[in-house]
Chimera marker file (.cmm) of the C-alpha trace (Angstrom):
<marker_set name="trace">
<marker id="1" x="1.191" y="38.612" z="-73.987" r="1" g="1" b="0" radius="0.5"/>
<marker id="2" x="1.433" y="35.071" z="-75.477" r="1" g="1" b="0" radius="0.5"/>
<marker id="3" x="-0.663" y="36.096" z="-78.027" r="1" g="1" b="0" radius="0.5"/>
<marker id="4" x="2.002" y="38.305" z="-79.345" r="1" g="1" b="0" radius="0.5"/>
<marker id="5" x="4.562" y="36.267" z="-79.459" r="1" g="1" b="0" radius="0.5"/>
<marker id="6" x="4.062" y="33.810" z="-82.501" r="1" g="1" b="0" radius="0.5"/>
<marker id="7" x="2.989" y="36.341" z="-85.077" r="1" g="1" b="0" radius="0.5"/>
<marker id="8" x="5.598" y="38.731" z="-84.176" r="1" g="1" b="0" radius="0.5"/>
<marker id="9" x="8.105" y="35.734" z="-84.351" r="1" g="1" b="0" radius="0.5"/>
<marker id="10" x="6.557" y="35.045" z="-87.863" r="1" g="1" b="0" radius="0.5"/>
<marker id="11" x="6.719" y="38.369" z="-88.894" r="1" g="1" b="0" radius="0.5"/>
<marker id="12" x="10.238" y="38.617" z="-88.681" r="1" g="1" b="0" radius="0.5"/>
<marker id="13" x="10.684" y="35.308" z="-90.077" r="1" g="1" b="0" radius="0.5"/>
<marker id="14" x="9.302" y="36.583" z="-93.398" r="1" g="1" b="0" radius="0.5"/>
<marker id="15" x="11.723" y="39.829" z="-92.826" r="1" g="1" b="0" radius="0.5"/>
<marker id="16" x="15.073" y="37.786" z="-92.695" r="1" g="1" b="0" radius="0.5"/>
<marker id="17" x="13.919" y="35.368" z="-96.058" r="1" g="1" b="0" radius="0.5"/>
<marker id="18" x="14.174" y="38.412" z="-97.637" r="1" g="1" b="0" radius="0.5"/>
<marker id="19" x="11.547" y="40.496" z="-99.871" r="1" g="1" b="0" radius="0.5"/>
<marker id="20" x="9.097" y="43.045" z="-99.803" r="1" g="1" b="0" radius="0.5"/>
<marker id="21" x="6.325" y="40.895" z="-100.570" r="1" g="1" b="0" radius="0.5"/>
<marker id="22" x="6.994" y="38.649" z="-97.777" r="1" g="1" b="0" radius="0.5"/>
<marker id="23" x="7.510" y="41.125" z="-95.757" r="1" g="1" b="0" radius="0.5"/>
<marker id="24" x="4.032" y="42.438" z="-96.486" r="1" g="1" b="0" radius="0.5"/>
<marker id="25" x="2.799" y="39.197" z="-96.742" r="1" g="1" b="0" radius="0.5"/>
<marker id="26" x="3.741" y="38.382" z="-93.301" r="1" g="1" b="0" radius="0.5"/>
<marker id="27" x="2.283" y="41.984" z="-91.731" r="1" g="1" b="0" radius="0.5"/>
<marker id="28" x="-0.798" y="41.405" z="-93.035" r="1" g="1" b="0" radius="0.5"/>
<marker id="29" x="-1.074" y="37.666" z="-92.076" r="1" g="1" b="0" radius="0.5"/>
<marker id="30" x="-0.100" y="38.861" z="-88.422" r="1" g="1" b="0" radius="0.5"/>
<marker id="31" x="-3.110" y="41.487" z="-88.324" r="1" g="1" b="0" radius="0.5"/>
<marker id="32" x="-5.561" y="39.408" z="-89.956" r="1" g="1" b="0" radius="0.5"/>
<marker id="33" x="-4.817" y="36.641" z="-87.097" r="1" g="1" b="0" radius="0.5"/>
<marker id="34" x="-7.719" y="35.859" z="-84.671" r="1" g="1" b="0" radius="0.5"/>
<marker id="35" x="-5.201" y="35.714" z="-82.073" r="1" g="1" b="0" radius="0.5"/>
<marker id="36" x="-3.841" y="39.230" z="-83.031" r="1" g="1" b="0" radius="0.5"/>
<marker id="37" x="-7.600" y="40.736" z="-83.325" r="1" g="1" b="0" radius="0.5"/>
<marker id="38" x="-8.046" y="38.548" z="-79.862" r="1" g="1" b="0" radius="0.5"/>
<marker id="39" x="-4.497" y="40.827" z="-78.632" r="1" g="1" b="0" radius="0.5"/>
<marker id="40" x="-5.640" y="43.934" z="-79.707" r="1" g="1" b="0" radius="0.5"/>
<marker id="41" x="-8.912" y="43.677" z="-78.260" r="1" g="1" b="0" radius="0.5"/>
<marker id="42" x="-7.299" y="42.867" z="-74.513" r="1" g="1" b="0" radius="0.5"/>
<marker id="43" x="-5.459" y="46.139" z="-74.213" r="1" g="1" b="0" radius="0.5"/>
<marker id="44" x="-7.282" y="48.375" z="-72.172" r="1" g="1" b="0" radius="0.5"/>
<marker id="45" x="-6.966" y="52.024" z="-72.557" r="1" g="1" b="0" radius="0.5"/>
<marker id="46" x="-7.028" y="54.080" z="-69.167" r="1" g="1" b="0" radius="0.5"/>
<marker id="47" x="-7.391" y="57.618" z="-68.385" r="1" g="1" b="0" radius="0.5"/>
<marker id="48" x="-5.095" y="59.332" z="-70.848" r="1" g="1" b="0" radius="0.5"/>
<marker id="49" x="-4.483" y="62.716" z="-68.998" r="1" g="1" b="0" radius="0.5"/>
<marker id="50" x="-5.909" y="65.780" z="-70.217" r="1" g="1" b="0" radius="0.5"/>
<marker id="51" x="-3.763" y="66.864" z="-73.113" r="1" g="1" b="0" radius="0.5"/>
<marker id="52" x="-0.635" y="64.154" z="-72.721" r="1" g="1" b="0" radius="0.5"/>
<marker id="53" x="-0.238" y="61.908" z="-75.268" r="1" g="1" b="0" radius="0.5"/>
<marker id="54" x="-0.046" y="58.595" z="-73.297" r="1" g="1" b="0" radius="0.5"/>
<marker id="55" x="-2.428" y="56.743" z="-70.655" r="1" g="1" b="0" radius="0.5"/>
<marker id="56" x="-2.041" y="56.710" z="-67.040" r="1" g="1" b="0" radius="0.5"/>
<marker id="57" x="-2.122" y="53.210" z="-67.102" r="1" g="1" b="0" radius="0.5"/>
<marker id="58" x="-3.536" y="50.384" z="-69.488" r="1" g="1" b="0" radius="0.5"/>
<marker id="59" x="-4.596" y="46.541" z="-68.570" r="1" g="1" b="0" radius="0.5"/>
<marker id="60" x="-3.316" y="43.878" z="-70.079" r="1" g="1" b="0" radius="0.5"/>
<marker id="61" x="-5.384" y="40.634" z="-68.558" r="1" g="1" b="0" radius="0.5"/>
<marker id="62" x="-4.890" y="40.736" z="-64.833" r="1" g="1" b="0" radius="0.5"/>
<marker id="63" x="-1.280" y="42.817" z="-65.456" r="1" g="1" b="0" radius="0.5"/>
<marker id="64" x="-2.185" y="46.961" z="-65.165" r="1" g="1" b="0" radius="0.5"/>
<marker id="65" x="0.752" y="48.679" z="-66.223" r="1" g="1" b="0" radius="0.5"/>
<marker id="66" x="1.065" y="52.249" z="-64.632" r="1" g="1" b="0" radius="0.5"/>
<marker id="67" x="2.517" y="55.025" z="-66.852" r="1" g="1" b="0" radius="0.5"/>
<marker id="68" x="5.937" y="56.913" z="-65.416" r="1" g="1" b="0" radius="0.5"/>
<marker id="69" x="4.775" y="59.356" z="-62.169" r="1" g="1" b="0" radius="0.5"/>
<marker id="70" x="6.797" y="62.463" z="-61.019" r="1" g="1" b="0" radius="0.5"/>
<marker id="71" x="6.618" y="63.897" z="-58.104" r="1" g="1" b="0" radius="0.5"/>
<marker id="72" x="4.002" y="66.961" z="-58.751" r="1" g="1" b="0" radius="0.5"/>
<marker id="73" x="1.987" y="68.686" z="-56.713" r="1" g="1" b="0" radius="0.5"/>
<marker id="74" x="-1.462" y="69.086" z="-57.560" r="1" g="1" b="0" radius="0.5"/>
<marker id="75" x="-0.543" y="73.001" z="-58.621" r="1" g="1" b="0" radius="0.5"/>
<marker id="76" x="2.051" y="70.845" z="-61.263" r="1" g="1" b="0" radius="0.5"/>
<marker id="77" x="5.003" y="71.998" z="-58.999" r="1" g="1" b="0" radius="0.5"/>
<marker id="78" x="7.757" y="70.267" z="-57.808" r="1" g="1" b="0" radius="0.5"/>
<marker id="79" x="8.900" y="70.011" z="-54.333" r="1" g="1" b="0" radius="0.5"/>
<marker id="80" x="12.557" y="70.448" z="-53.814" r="1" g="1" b="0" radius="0.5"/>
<marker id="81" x="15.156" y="67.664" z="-53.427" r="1" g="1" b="0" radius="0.5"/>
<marker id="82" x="15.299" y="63.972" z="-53.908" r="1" g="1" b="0" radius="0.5"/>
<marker id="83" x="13.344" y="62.922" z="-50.837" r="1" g="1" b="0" radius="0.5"/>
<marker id="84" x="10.424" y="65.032" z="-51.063" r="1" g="1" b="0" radius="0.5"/>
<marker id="85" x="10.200" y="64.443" z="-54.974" r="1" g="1" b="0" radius="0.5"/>
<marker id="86" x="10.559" y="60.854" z="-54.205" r="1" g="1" b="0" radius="0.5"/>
<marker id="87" x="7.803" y="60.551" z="-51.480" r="1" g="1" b="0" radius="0.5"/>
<marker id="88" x="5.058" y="62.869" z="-53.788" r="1" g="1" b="0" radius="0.5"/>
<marker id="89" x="6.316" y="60.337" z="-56.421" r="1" g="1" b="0" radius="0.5"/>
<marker id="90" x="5.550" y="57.373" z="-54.113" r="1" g="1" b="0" radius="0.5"/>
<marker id="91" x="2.097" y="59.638" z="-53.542" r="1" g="1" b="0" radius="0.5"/>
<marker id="92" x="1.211" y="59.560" z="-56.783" r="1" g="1" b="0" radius="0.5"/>
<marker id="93" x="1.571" y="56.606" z="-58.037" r="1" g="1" b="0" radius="0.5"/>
<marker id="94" x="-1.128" y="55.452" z="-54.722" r="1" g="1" b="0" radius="0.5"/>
<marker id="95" x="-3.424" y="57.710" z="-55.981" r="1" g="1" b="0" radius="0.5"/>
<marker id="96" x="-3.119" y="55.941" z="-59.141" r="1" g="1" b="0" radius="0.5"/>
<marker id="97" x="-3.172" y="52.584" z="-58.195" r="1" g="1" b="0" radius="0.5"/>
<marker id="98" x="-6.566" y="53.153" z="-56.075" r="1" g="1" b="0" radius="0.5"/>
<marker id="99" x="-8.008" y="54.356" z="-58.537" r="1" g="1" b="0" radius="0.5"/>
<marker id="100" x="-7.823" y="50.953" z="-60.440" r="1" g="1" b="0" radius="0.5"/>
<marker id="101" x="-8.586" y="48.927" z="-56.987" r="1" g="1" b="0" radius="0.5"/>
<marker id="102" x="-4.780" y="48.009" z="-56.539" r="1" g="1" b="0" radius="0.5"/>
<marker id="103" x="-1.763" y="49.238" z="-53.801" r="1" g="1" b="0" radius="0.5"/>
<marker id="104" x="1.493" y="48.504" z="-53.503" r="1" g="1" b="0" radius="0.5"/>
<marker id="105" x="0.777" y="45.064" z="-52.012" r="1" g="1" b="0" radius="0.5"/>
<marker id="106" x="0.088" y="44.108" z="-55.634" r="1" g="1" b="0" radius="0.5"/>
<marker id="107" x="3.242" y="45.727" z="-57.515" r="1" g="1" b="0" radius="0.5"/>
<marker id="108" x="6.072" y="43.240" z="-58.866" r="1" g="1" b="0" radius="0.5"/>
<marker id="109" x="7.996" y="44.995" z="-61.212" r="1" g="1" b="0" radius="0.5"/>
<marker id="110" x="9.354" y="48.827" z="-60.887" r="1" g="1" b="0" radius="0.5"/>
<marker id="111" x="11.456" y="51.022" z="-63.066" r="1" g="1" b="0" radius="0.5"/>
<marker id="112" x="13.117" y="53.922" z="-61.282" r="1" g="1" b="0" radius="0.5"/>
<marker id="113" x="14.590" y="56.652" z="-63.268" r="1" g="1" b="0" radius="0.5"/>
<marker id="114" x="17.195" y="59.105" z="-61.326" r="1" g="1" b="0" radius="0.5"/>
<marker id="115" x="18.840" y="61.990" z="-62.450" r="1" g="1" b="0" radius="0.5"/>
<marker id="116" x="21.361" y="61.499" z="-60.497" r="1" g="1" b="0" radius="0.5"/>
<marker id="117" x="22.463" y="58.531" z="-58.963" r="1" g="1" b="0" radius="0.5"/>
<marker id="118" x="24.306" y="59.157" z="-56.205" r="1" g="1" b="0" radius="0.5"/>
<marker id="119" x="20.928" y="59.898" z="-54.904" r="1" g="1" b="0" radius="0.5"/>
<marker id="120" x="20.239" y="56.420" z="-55.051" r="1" g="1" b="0" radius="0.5"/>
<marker id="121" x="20.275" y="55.548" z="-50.799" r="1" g="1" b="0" radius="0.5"/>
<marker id="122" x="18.303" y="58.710" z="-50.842" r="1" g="1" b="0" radius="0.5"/>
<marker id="123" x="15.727" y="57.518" z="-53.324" r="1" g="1" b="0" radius="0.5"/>
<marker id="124" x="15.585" y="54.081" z="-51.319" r="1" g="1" b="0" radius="0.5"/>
<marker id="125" x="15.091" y="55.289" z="-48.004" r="1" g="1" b="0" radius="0.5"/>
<marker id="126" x="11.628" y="56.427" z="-48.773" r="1" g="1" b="0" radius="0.5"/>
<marker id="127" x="10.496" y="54.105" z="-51.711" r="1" g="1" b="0" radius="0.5"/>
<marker id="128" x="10.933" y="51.361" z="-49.013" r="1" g="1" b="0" radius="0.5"/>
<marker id="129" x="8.523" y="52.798" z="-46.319" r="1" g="1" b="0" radius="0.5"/>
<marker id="130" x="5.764" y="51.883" z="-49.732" r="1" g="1" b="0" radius="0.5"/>
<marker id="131" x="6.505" y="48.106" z="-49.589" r="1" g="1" b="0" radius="0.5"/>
<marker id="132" x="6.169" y="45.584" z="-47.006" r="1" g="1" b="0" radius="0.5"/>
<marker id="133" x="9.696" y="43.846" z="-46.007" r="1" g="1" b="0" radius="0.5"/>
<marker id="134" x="8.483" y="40.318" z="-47.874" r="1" g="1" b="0" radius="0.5"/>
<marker id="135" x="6.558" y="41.558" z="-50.556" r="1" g="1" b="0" radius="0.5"/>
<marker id="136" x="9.534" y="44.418" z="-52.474" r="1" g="1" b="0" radius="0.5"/>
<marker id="137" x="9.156" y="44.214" z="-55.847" r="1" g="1" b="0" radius="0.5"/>
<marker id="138" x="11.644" y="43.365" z="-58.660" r="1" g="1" b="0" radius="0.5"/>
<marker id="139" x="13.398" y="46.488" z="-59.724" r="1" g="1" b="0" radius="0.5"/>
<marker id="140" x="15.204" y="48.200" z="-62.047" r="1" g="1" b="0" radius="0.5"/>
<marker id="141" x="17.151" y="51.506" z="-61.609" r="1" g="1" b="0" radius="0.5"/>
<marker id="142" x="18.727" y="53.751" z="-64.299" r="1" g="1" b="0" radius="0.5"/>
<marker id="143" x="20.485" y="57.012" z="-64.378" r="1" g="1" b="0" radius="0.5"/>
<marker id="144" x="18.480" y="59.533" z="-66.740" r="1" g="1" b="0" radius="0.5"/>
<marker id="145" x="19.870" y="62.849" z="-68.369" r="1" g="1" b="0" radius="0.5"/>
<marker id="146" x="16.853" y="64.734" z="-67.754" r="1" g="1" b="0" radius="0.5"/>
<marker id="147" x="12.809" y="63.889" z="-66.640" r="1" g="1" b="0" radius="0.5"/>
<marker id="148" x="9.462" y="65.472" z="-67.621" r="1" g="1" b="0" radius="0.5"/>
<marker id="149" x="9.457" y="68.977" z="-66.450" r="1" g="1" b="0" radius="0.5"/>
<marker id="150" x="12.916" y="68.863" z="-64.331" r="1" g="1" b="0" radius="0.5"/>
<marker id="151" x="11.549" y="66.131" z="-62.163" r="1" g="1" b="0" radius="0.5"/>
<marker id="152" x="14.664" y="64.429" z="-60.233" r="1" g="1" b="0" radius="0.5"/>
<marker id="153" x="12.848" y="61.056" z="-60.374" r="1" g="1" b="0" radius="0.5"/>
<marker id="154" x="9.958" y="58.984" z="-62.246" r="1" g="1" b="0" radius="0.5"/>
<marker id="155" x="9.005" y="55.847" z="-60.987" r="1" g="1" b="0" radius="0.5"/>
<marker id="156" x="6.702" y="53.045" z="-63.362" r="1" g="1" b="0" radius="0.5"/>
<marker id="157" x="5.083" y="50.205" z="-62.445" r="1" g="1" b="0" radius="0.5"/>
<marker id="158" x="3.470" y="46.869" z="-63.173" r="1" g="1" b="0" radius="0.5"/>
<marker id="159" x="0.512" y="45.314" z="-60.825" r="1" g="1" b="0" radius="0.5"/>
<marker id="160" x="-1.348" y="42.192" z="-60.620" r="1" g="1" b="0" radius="0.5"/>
<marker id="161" x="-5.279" y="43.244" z="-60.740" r="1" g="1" b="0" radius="0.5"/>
<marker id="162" x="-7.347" y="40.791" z="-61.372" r="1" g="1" b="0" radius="0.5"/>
<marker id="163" x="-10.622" y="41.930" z="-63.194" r="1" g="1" b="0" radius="0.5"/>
<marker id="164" x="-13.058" y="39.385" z="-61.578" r="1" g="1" b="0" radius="0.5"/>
<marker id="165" x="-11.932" y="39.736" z="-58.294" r="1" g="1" b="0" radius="0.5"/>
<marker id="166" x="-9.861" y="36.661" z="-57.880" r="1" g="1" b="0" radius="0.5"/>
<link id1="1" id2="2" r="1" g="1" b="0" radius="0.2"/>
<link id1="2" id2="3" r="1" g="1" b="0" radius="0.2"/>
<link id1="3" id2="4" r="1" g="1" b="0" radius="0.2"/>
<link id1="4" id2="5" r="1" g="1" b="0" radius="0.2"/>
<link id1="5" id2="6" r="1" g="1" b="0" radius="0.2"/>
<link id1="6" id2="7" r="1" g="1" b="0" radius="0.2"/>
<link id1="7" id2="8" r="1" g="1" b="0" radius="0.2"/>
<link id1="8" id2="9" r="1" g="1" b="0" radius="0.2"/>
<link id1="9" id2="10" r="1" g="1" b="0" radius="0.2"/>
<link id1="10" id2="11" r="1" g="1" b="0" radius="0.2"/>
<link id1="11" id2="12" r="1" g="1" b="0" radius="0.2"/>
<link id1="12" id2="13" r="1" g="1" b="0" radius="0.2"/>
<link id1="13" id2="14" r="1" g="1" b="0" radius="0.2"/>
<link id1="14" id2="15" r="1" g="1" b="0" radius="0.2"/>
<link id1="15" id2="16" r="1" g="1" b="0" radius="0.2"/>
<link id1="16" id2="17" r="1" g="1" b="0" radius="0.2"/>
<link id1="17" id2="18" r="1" g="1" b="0" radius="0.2"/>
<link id1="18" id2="19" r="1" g="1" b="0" radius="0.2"/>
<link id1="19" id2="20" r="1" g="1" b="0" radius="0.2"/>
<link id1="20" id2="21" r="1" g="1" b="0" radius="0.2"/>
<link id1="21" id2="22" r="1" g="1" b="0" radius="0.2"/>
<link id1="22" id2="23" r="1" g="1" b="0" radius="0.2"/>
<link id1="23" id2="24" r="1" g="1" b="0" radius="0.2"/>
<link id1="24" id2="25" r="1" g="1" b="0" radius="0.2"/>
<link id1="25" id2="26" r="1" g="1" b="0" radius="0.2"/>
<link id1="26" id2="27" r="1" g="1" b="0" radius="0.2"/>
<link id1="27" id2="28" r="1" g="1" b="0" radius="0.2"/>
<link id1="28" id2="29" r="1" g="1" b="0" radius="0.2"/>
<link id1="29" id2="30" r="1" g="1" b="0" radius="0.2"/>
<link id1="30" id2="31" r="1" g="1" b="0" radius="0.2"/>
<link id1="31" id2="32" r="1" g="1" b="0" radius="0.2"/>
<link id1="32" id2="33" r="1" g="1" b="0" radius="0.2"/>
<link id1="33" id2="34" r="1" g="1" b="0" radius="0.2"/>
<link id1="34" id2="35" r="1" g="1" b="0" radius="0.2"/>
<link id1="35" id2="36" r="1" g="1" b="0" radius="0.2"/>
<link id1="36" id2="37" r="1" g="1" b="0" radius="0.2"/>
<link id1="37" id2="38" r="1" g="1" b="0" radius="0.2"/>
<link id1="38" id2="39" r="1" g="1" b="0" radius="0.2"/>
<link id1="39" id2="40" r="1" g="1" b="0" radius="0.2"/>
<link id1="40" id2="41" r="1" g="1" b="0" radius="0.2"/>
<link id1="41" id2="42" r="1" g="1" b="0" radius="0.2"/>
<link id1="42" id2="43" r="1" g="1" b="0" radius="0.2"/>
<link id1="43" id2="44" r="1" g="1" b="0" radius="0.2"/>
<link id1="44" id2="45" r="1" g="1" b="0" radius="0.2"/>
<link id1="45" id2="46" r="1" g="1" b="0" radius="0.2"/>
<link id1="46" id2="47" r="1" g="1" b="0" radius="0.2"/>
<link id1="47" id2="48" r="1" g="1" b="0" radius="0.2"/>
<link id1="48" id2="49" r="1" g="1" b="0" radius="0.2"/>
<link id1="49" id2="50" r="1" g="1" b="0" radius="0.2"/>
<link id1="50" id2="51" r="1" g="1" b="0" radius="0.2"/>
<link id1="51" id2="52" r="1" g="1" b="0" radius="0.2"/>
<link id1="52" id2="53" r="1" g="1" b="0" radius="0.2"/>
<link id1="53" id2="54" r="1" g="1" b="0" radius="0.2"/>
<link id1="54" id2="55" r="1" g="1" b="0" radius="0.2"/>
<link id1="55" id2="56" r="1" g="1" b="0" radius="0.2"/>
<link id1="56" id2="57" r="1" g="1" b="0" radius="0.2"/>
<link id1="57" id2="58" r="1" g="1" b="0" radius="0.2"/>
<link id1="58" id2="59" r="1" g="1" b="0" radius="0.2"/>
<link id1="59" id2="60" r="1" g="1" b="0" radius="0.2"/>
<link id1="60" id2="61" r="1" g="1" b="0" radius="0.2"/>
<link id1="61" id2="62" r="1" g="1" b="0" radius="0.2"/>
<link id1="62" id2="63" r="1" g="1" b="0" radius="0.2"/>
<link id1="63" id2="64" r="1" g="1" b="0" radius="0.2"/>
<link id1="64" id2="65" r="1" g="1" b="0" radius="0.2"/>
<link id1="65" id2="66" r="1" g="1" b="0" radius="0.2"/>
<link id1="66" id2="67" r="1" g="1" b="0" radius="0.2"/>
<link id1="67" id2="68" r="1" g="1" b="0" radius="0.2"/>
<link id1="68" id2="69" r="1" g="1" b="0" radius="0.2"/>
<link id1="69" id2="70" r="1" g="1" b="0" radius="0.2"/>
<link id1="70" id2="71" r="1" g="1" b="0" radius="0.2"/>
<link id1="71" id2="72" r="1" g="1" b="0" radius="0.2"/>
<link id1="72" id2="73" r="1" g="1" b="0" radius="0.2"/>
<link id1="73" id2="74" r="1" g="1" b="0" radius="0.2"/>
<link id1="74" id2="75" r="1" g="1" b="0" radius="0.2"/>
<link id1="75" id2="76" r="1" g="1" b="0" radius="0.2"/>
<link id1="76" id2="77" r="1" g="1" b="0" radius="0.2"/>
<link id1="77" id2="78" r="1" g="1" b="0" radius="0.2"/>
<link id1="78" id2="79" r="1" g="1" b="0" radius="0.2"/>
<link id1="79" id2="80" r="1" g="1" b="0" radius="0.2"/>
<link id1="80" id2="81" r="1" g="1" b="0" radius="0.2"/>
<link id1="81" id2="82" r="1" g="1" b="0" radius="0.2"/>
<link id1="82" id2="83" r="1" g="1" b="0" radius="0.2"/>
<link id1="83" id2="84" r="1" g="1" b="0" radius="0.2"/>
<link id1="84" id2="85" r="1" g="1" b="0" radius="0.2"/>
<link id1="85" id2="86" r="1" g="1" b="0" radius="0.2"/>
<link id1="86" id2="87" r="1" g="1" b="0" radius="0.2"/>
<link id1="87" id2="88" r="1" g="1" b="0" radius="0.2"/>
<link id1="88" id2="89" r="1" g="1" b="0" radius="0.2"/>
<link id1="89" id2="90" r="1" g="1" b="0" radius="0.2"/>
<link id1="90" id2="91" r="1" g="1" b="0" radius="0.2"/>
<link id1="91" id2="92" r="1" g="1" b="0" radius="0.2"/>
<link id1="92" id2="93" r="1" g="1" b="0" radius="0.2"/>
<link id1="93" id2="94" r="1" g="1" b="0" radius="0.2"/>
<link id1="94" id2="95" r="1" g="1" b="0" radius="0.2"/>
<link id1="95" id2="96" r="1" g="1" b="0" radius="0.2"/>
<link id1="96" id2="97" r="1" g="1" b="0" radius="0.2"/>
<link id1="97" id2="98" r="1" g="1" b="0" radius="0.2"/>
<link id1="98" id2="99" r="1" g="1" b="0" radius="0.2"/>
<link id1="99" id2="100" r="1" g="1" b="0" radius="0.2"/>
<link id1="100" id2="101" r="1" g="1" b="0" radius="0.2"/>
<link id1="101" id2="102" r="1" g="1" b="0" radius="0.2"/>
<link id1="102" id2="103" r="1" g="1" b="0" radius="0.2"/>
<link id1="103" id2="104" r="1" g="1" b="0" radius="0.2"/>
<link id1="104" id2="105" r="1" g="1" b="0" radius="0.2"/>
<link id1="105" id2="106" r="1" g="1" b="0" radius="0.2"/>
<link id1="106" id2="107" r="1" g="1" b="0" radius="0.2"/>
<link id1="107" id2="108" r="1" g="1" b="0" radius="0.2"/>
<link id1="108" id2="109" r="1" g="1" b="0" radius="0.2"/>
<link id1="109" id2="110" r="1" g="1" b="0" radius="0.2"/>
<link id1="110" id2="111" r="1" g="1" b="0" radius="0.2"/>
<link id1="111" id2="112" r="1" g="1" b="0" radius="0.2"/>
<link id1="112" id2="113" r="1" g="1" b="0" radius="0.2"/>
<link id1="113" id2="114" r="1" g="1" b="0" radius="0.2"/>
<link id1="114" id2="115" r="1" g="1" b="0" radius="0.2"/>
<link id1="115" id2="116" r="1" g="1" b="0" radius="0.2"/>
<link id1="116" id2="117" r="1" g="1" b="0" radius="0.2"/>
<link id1="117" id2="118" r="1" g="1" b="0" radius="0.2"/>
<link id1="118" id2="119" r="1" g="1" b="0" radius="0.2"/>
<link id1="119" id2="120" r="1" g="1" b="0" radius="0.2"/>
<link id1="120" id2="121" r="1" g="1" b="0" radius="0.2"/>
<link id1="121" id2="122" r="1" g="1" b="0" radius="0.2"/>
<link id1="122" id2="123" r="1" g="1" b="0" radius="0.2"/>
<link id1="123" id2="124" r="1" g="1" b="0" radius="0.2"/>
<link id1="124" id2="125" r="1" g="1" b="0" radius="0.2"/>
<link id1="125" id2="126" r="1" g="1" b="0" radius="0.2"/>
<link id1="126" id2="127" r="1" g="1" b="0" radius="0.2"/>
<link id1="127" id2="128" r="1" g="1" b="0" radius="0.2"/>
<link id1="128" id2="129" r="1" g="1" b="0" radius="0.2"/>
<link id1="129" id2="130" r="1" g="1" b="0" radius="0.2"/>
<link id1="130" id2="131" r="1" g="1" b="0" radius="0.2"/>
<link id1="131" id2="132" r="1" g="1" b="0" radius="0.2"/>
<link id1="132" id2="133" r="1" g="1" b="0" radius="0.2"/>
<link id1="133" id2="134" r="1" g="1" b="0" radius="0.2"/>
<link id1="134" id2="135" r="1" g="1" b="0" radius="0.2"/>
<link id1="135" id2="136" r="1" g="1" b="0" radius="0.2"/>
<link id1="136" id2="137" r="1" g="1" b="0" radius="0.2"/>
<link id1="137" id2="138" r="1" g="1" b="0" radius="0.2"/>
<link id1="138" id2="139" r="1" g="1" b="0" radius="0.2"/>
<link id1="139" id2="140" r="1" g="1" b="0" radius="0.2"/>
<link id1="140" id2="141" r="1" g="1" b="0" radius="0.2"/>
<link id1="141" id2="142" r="1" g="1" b="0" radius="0.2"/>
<link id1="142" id2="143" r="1" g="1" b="0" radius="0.2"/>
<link id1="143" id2="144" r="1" g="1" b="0" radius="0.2"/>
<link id1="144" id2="145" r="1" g="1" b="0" radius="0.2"/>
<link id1="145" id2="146" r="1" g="1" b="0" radius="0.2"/>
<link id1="146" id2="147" r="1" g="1" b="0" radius="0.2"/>
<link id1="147" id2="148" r="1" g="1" b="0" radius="0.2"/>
<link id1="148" id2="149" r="1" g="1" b="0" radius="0.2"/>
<link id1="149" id2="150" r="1" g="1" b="0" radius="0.2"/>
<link id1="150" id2="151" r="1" g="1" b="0" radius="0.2"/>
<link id1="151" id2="152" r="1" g="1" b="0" radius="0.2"/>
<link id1="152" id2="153" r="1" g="1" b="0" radius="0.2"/>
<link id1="153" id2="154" r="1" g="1" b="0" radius="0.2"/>
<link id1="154" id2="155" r="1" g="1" b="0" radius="0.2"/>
<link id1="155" id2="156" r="1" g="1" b="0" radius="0.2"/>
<link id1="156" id2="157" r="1" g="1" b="0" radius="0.2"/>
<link id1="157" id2="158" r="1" g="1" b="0" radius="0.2"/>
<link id1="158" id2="159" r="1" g="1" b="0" radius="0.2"/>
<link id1="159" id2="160" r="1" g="1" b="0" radius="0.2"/>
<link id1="160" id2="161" r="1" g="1" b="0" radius="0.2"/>
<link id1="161" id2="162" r="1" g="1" b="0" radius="0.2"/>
<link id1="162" id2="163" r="1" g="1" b="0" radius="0.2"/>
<link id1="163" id2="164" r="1" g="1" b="0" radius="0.2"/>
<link id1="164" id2="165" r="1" g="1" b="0" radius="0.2"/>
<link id1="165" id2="166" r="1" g="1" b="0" radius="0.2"/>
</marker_set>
């Protein structure tokens, strides 16, 4: 990530000062950077599912960041209501995460998206029995006005997994 951070900042440098030649000048300084070739190399591409047009997750260093999961069944049905959706959800995403060597022991960071959130205490009652009581991982939790095929909730997370085993 740290890579990223001082050509973007010079990139936009060049934007404010004005110019289209700076401007141009600056893009191509950023992607002609060893640090940016360095960047661009360290993004790891993984699994894109048949036909979507995204990865199920992609590694960053030791930081494996798991696409959005509903809560289908492996027919690509939904159950009904915001428990069950949220506990296939929940399913998932450990499906997911094994296949990459990595459980919910090694999640800090979630994104939650409801449809409806005065489901929210429903939503939490099972997402909790995924987490141990010391180890729940920072969170974020936003209402939605609609998920991929009607889902009531989609769930994304980040995970430490080391490559070398460490």
């Amino acid at each position: 990530m740290i890579l990223h951070r001082e050509p973007v900042k010079m990139k936009i440098a060049h934007v404010r000062s004005g110019g289209l030649a700076a401007t141009l000048l600056g893009a191509i300084m950023v992607l002609a950077s060893p640090s940016a070739a360095q960047a661009q190399e360290a993004v790891e591409y993984l699994d894109p599912p048949p036909g979507m047009p995204f990865s199920a997750a992609t590694r960053v260093g030791d930081i494996l960041y798991l696409s959005g999961e509903i809560g289908t069944l492996p027919d690509g049905s939904l159950p009904e209501g915001m428990e069950a959706q949220t506990r296939q959800t929940m399913d998932n995403l450990a499906r997911t995460m094994a296949r990459y060597g990595v459980g919910f022991e090694d999640v800090f960071k979630c994104l939650v998206m409801l449809t409806d959130m005065s489901k929210w205490a429903d939503f939490n009652a099972i997402y909790i029995e995924y987490f141990e009581p010391d180890r729940l991982p920072a969170r974020s939790a936003l209402g939605a006005n609609g998920l991929a095929l009607g889902a009531l909730v989609e769930v994304e997370c980040w995970a430490y997994a080391p490559k070398d085993g460490e």
